[in-house]
C-alpha positions in Angstrom: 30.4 2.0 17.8 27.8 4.3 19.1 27.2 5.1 15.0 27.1 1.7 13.7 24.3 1.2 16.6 22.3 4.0 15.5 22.5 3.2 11.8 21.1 -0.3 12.7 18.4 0.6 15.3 17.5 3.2 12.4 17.5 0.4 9.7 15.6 -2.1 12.0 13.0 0.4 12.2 12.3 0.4 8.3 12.3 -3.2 7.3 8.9 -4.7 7.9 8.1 -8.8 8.2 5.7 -9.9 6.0 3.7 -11.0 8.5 3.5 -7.0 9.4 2.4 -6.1 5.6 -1.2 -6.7 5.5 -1.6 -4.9 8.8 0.7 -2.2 7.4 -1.0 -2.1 4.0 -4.4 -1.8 5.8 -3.3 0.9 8.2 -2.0 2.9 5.0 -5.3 2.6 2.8 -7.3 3.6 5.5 -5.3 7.1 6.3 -5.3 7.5 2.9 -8.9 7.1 2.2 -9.5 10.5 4.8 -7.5 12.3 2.3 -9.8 15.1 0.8 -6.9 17.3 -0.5 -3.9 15.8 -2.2 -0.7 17.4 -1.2 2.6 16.1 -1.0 2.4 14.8 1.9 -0.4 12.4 0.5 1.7 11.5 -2.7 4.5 10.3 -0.7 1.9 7.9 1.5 0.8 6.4 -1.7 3.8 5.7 -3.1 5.0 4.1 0.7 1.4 2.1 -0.1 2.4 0.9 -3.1 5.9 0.0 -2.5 4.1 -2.0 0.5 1.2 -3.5 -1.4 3.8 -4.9 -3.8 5.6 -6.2 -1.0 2.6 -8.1 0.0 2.1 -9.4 -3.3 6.0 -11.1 -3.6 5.4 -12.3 0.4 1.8 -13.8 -0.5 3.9 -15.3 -3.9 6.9 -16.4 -1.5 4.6 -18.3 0.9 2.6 -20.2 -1.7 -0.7 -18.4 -1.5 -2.9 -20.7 -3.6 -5.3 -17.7 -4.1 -5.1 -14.4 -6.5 -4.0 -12.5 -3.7 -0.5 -12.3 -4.9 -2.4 -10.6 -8.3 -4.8 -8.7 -7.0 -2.1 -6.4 -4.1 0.1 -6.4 -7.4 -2.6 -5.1 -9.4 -3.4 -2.7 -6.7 -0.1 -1.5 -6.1 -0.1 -0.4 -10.1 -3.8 0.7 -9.9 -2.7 3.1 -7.1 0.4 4.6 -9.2 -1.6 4.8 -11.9 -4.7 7.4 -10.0 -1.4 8.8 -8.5 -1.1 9.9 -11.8 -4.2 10.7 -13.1 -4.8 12.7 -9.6 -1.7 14.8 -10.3 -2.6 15.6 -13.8 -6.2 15.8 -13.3 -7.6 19.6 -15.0 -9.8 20.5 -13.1 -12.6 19.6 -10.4 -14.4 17.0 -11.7 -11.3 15.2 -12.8 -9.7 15.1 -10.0 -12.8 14.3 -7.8 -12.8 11.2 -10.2 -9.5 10.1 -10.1 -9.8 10.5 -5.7 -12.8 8.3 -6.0 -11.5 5.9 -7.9 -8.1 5.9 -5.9 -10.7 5.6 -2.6 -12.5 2.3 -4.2 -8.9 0.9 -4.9 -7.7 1.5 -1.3 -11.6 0.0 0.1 -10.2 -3.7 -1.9 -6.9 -3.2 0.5 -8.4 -2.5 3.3 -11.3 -5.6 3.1 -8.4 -7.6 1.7 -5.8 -7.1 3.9 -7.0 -9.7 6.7 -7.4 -12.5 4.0 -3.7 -12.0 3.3 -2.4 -11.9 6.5 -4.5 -15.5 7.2 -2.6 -16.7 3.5 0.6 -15.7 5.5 0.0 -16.8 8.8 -1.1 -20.4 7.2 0.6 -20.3 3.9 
């Protein structure tokens, strides 16, 4: 019993409402912004972001958000795999100091995005 109570309380704790994603995306973006070094650490909160900004996306598409907001978090979720990518295989310096600020405009849209969202969800 005590077990089956953990495993829920545990499980409650990772499902999040999609009223909580734009808050959640916007929380994300921001802490990931800060980032000056990439370390694993930092990989694994971008792919949490993305799995979350695509999770916005199918909740904006699910409440019949008239707008391109479904498109554009959808768009950002690939966008952010993609500098994931290009951060990890970046050469040298300059690349990489590219590919972060690149990544860093991509997570600005989230974050001045974000509250238009959560308005499309609160009034869908």
């Amino acid at each position: 019993m005590i077990t089956c109570l953990a495993a829920f309380t545990i499980g409650a704790g990772l499902v999040t409402g999609p009223a909580a994603l734009p808050q959640e995306v916007m929380e994300d973006a921001r802490a990931l912004v800060q980032v000056q070094t990439p370390n694993d650490a930092f990989y694994t909160a971008l792919a949490d972001f993305t799995i979350d900004a695509e999770a916005l996306s199918e909740a904006l598409r699910a409440a019949g958000a008239t707008e391109d907001l479904p498109c554009i978090f959808h768009g950002i979720a690939e966008d952010a795999r993609a500098r994931a990518a290009d951060l990890r295989g970046a050469q040298n310096q300059e690349a990489q100091t590219r590919a972060m600020n690149a990544l860093r405009a991509l997570l600005d849209d989230a974050i001045l995005l974000a509250p238009f969202a959560a308005e499309e969800l609160m009034d869908p």
